[in-house]
C-alpha positions as a LaTeX table, in Angstrom:
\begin{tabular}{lrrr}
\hline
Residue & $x$ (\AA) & $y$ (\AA) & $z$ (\AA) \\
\hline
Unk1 & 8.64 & $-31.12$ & 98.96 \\
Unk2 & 10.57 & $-31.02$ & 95.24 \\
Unk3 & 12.98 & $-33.85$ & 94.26 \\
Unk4 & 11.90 & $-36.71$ & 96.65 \\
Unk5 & 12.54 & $-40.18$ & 96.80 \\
Unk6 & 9.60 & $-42.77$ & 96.59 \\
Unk7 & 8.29 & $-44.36$ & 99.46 \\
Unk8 & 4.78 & $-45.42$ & 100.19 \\
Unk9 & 4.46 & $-42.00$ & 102.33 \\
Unk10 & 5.46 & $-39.89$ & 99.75 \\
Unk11 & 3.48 & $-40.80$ & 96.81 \\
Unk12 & 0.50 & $-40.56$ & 99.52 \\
Unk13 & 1.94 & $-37.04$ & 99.69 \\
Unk14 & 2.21 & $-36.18$ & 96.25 \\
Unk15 & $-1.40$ & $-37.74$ & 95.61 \\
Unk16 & $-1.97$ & $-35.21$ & 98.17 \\
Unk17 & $-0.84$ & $-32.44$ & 96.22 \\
Unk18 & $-2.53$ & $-33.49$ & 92.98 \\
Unk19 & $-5.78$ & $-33.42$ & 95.31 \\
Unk20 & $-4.66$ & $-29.74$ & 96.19 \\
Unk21 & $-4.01$ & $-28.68$ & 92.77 \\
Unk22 & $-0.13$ & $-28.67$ & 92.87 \\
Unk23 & 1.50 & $-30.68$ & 90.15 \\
Unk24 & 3.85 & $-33.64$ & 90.57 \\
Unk25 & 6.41 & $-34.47$ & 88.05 \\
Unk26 & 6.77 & $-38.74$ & 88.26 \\
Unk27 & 8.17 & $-41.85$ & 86.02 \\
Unk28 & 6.20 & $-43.88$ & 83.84 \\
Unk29 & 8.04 & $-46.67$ & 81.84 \\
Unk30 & 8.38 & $-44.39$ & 78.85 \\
Unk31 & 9.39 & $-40.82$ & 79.94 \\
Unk32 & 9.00 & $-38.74$ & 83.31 \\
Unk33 & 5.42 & $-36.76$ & 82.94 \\
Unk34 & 4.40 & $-33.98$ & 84.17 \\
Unk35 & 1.06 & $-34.32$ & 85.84 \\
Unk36 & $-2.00$ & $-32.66$ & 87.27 \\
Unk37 & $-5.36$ & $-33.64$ & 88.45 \\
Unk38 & $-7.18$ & $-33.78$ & 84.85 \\
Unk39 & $-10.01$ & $-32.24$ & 86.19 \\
Unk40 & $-8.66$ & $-29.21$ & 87.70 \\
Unk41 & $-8.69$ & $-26.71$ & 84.59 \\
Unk42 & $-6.45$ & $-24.33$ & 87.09 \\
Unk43 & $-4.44$ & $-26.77$ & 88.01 \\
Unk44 & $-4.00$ & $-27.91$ & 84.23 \\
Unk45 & $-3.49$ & $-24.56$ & 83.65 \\
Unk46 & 0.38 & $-24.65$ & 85.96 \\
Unk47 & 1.11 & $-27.28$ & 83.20 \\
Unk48 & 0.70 & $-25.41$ & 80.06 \\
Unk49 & 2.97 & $-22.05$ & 81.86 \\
Unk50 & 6.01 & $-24.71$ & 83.10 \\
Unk51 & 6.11 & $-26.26$ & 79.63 \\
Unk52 & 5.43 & $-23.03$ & 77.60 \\
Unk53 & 2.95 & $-25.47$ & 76.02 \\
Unk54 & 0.12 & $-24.18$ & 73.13 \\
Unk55 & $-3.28$ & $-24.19$ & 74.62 \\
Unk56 & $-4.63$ & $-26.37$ & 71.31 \\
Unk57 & $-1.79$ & $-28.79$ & 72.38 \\
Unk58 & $-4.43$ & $-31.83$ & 74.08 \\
Unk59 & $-2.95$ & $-33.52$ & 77.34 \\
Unk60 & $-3.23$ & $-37.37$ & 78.01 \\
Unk61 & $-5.16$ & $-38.61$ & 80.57 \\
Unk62 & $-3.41$ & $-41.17$ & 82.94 \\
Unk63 & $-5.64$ & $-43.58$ & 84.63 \\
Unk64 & $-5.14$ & $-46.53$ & 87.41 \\
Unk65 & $-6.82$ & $-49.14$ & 85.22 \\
Unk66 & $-9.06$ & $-49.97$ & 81.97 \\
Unk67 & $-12.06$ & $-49.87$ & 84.72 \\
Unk68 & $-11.69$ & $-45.69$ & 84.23 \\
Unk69 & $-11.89$ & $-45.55$ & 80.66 \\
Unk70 & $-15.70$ & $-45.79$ & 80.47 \\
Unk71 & $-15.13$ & $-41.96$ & 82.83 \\
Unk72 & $-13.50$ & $-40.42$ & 80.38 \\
Unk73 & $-15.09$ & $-41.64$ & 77.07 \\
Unk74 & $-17.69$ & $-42.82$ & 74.84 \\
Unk75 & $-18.57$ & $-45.20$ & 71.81 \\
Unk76 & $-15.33$ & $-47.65$ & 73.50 \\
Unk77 & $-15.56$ & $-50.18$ & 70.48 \\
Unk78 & $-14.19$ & $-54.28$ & 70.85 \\
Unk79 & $-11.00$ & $-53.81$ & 68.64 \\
Unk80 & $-10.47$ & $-50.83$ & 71.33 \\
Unk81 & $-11.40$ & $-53.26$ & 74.33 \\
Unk82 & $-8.96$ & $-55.30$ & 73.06 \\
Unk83 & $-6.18$ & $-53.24$ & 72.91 \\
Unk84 & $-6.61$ & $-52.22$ & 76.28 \\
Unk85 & $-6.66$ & $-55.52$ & 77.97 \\
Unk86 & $-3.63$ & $-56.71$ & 75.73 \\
Unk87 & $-1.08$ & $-53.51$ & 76.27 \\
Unk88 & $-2.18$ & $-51.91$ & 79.59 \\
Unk89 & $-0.54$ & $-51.30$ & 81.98 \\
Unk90 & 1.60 & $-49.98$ & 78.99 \\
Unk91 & 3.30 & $-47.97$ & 76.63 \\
Unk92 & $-0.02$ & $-47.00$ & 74.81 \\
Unk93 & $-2.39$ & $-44.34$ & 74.41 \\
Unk94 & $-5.92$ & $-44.84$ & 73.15 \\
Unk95 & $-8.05$ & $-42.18$ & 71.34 \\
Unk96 & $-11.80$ & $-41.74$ & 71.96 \\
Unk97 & $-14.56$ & $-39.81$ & 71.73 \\
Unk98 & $-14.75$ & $-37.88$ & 75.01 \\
Unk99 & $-17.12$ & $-38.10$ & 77.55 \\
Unk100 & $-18.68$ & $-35.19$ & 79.45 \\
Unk101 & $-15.62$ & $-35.44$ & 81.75 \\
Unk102 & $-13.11$ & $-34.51$ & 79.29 \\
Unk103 & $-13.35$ & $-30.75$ & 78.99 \\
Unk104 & $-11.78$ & $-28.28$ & 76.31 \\
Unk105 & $-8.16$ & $-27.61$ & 78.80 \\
Unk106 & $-7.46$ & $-31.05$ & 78.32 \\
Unk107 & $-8.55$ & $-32.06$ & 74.53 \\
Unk108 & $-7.12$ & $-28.63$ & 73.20 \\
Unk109 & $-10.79$ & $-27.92$ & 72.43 \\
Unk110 & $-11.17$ & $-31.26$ & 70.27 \\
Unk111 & $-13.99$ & $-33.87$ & 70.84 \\
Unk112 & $-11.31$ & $-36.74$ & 71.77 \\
Unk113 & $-9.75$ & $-37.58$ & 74.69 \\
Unk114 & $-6.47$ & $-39.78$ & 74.67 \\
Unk115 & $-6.07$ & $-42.47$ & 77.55 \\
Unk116 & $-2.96$ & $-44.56$ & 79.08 \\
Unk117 & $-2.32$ & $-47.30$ & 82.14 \\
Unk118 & 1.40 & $-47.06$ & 82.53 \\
Unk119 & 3.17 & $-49.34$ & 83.15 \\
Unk120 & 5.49 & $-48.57$ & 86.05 \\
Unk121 & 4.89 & $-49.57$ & 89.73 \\
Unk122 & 5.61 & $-45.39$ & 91.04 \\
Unk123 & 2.99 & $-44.14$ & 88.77 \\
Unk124 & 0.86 & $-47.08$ & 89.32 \\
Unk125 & 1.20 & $-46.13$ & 92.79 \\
Unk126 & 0.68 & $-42.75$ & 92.49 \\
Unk127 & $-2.83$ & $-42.93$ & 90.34 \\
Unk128 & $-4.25$ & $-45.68$ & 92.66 \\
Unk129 & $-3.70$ & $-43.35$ & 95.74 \\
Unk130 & $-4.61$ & $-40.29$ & 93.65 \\
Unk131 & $-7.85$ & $-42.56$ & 92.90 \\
Unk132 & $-8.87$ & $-43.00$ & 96.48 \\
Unk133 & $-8.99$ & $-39.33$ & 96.82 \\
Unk134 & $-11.61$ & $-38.64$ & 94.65 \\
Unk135 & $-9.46$ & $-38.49$ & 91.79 \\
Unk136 & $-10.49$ & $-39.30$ & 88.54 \\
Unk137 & $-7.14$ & $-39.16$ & 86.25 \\
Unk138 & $-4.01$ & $-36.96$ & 86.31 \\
Unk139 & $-3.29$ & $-35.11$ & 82.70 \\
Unk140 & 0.85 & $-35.28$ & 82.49 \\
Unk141 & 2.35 & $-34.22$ & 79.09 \\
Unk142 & 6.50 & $-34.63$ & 79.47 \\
Unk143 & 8.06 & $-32.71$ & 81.82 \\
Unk144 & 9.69 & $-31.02$ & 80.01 \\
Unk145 & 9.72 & $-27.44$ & 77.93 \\
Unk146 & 7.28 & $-27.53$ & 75.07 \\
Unk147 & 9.42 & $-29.10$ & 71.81 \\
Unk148 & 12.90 & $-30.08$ & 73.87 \\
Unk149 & 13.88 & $-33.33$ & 74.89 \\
Unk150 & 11.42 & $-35.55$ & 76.80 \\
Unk151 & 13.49 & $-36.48$ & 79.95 \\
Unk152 & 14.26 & $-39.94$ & 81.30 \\
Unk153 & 15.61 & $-38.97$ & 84.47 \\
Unk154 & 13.70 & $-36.95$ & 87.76 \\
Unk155 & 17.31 & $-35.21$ & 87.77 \\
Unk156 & 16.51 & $-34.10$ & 84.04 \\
Unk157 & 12.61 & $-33.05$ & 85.11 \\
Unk158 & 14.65 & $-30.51$ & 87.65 \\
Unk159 & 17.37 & $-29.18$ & 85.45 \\
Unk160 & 14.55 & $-28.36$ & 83.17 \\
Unk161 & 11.57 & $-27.12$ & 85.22 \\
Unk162 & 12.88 & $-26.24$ & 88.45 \\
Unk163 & 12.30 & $-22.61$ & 87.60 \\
Unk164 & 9.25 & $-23.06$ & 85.99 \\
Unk165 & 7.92 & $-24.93$ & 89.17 \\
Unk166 & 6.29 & $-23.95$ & 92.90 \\
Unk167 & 9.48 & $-25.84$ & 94.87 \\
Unk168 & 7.20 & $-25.18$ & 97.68 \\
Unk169 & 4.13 & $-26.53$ & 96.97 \\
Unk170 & 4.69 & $-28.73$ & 93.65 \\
Unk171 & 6.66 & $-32.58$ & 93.85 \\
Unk172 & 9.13 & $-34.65$ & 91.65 \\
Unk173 & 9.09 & $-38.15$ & 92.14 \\
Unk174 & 12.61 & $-39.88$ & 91.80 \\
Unk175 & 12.11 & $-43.60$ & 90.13 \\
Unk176 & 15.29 & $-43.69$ & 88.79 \\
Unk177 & 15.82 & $-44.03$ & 84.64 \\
Unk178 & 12.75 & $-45.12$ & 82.11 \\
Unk179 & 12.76 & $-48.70$ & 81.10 \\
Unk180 & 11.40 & $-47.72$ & 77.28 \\
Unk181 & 12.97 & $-43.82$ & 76.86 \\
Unk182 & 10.22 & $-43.36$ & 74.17 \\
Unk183 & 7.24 & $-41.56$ & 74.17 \\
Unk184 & 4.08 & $-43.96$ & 74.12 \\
Unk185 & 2.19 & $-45.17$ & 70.81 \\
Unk186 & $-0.99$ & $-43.37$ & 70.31 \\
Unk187 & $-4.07$ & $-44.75$ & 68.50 \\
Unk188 & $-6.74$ & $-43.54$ & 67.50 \\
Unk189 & $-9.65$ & $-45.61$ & 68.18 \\
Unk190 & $-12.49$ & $-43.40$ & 66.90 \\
Unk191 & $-13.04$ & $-45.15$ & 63.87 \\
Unk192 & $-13.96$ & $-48.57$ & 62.42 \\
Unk193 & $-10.31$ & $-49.44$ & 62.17 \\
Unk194 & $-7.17$ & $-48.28$ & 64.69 \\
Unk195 & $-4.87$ & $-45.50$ & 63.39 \\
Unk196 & $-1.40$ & $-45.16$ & 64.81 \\
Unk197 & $-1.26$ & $-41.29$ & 65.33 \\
Unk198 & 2.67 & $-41.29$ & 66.54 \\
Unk199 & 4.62 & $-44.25$ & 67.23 \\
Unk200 & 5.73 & $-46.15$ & 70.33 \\
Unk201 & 7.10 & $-49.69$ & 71.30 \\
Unk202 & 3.57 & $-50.82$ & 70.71 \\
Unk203 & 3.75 & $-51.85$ & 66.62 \\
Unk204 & 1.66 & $-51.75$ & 64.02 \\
Unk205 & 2.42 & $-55.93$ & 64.38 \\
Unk206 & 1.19 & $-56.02$ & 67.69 \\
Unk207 & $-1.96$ & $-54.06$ & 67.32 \\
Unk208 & $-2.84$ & $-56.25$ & 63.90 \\
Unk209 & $-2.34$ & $-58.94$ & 66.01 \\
Unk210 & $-4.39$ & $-57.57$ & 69.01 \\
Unk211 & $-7.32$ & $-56.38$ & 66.74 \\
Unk212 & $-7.18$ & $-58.77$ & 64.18 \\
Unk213 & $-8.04$ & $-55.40$ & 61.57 \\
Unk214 & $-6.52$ & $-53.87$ & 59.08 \\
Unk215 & $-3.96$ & $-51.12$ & 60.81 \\
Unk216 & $-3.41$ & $-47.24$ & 59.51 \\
Unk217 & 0.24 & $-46.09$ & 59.82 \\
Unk218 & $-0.07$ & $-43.22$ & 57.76 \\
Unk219 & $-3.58$ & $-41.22$ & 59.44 \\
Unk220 & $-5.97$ & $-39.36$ & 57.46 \\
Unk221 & $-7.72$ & $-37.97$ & 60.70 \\
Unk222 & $-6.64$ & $-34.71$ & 61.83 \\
Unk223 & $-6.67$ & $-35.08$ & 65.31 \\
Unk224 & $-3.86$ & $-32.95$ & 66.95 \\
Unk225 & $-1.49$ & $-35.15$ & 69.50 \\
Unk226 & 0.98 & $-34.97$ & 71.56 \\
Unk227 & 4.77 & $-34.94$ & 69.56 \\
Unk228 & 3.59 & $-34.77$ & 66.64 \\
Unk229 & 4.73 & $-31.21$ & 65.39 \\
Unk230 & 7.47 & $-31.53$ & 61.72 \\
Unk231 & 9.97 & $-29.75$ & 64.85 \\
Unk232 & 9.99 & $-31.55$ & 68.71 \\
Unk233 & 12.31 & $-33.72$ & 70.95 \\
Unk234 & 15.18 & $-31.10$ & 70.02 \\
Unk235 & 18.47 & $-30.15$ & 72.03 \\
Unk236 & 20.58 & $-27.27$ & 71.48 \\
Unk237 & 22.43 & $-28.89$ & 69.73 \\
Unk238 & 22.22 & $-29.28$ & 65.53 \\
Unk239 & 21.26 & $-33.32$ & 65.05 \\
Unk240 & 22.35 & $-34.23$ & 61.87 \\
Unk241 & 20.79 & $-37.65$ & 60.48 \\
Unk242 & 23.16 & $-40.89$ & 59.34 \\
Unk243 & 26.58 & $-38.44$ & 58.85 \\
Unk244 & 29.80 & $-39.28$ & 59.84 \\
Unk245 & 30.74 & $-37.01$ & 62.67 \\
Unk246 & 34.27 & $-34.50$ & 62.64 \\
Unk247 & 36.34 & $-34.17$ & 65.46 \\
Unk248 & 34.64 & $-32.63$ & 68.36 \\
Unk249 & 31.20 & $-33.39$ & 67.34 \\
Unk250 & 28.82 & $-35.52$ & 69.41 \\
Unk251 & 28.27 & $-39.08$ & 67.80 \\
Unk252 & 25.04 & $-41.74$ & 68.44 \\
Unk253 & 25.38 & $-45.03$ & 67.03 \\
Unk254 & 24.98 & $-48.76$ & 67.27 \\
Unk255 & 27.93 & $-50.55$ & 69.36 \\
Unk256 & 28.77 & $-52.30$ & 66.51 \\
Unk257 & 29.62 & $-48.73$ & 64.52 \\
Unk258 & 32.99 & $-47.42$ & 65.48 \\
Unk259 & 33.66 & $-43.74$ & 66.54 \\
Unk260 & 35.33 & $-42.07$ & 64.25 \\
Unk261 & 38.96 & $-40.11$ & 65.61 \\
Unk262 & 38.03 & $-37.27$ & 67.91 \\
Unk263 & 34.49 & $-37.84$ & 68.04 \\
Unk264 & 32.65 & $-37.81$ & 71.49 \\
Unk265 & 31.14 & $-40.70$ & 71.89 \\
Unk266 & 27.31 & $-39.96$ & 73.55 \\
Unk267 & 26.03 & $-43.61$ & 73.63 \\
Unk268 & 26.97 & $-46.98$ & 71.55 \\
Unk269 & 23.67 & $-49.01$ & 72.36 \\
Unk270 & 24.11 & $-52.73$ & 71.83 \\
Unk271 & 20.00 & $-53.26$ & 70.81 \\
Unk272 & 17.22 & $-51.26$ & 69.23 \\
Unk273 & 15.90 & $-51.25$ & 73.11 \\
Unk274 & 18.50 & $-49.34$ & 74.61 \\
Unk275 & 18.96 & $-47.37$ & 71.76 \\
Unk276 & 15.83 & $-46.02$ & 72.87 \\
Unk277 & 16.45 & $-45.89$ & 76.50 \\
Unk278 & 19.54 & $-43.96$ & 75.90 \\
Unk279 & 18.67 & $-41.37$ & 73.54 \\
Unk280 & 17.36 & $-38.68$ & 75.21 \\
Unk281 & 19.58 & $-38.76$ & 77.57 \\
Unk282 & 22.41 & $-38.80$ & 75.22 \\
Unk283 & 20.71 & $-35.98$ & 73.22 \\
Unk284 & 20.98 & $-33.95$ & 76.89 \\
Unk285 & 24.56 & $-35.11$ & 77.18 \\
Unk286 & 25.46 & $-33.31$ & 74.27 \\
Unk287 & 23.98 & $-30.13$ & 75.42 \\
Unk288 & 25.65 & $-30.57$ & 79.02 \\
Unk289 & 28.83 & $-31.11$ & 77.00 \\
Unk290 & 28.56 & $-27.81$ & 74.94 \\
Unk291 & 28.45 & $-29.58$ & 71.72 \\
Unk292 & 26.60 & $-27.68$ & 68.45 \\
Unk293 & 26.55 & $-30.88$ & 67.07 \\
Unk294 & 25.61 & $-34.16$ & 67.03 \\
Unk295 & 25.53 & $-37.30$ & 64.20 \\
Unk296 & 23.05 & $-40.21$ & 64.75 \\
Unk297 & 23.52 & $-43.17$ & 62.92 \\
Unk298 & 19.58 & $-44.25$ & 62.78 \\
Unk299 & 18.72 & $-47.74$ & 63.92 \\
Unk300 & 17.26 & $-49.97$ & 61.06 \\
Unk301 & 14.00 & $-52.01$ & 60.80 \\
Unk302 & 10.62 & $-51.85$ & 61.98 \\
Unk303 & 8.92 & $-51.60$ & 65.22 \\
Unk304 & 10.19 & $-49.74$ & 68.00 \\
Unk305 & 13.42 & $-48.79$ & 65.54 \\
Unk306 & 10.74 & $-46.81$ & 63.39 \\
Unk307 & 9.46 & $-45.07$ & 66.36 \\
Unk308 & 13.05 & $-43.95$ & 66.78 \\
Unk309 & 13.86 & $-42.47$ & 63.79 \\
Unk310 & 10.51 & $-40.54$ & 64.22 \\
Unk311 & 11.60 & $-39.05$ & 67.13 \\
Unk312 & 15.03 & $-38.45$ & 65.42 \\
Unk313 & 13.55 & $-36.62$ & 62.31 \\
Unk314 & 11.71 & $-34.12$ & 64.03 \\
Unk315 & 14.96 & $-34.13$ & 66.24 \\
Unk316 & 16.71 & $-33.16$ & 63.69 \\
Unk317 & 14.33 & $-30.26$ & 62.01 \\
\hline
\end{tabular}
């Protein structure tokens, strides 16, 4: 099995071959991960090789509920508790301490361990059935190579990795597009007071708001996570930041911002949401088009607009 369609039977299948130590490429609500059983360090190990991912690079764990956090780590504090409860099933990964559990091919040989409940029914599925097996958590970076374009699409996952992967032996899920199209927001909750380590449709508002605490946006902890390299989420092609595109360049802008003459158009989102829905797979466009370059007009504001200019800048390096 390779590019399937979901179905009850087949996510039993591909929990299957998590079990087995195959890897299974499926949607979450953000982007399509690559996954693993996060206890198999050989199986981990098939991750790292497809993406052509740094060993220091830590994974996060995906788990079917807040009930499996207590597996993977320690010192879980309220503000922490809270979060949980609030945003999961969501687009949000929490930082901890690790437990026993967590071992050095999944925290890149730190003493955290990041955590996330999606929130999409396919990889719900897929954990809860991985769960009655004895599993414990599936470890799923992007599926993607190491520093390109997370993909939105299981088409995407196989344009990418299809020759990175065991077509025998190893599974992609087909859930059709991402409903959010950017990476989660991760937090680290080690401290006395939540720092956002990279950012995500869950704001620096909401987790105020959640916590009731002062929030970090700018980290002083060193902890190394996912995306957050000056150079990642980068096409072929050149991006070049809030420039007015020439002819036969790619362009990325609001609906409301006309495309200049001879410009390819690559998306004209009408709201910060599906600006982020549609940007990866505009970004991919552009490199199925040929194109050397492409202009983005950045969305403004705050929220899940700043999370896309992050993902833009290192775009763009």
């Amino acid at each position: 099995m390779f590019l399937s369609e979901c179905s009850a039977n087949t996510i039993k299948d591909a929990a299957q071959s998590l079990a087995a130590g195959h890897l299974v490429a499926f949607p979450t609500e953000t982007v399509y991960g690559l996954g693993a059983d996060a206890t198999n360090e050989s199986a981990v190990s098939q991750i790292y090789k497809a993406k052509g991912r740094p060993a220091d690079h830590p994974l996060i764990v995906h788990i079917a509920s807040i009930d499996a956090m207590g597996d993977w780590a320690n010192d879980i504090n309220e503000y922490a508790i809270n979060l949980a409860r609030d945003f999961w099933p969501g687009p949000m990964t929490l930082v901890f301490s690790r437990s026993g559990l967590a071992k050095d091919f999944i925290t890149g040989n730190q003493n955290t361990v990041g955590l996330r409940v999606p929130n999409q029914p396919i990889a719900l599925a897929l954990l809860k059935e991985f769960e009655k097996l004895g599993g414990k958590g599936i470890a799923a970076p992007s599926a993607n190579r190491f520093g390109a374009v997370s993909p939105t699409t299981a088409q995407a996952v196989k344009e990418e990795l299809e020759n990175y992967l065991d077509q025998a032996n190893d599974v992609i899920l087909d859930g059709g597009p991402c409903q959010v199209g950017v990476e989660s927001t991760i937090i680290d909750c080690t401290s006395d007071t939540p720092q956002i380590l990279r950012l995500g449709a869950i704001t620096k508002e909401m987790i105020a708001e959640s916590t009731g605490l002062l929030v970090v946006d700018e980290p002083t902890t060193d902890i190394r996570v996912s995306g957050s390299l000056e150079s990642h989420y980068s096409p072929n092609a050149h991006v070049v930041l809030d420039t007015q595109p020439q002819s036969g360049e790619g362009f990325i802008a609001m609906d409301s911002i006309e495309t200049p003459p001879g410009a390819i158009r690559l998306a004209a989102p009408s709201s910060i949401e599906g600006f982020a829905r549609e940007i990866y797979s505009a970004l991919r466009f552009a490199d199925a088009q040929g194109l050397t370059r492409v202009c983005v007009i950045q969305p403004e504001g705050e929220g899940l607009a700043a999370a896309i200019r992050d993902r833009l800048k290192r775009a763009a390096n």
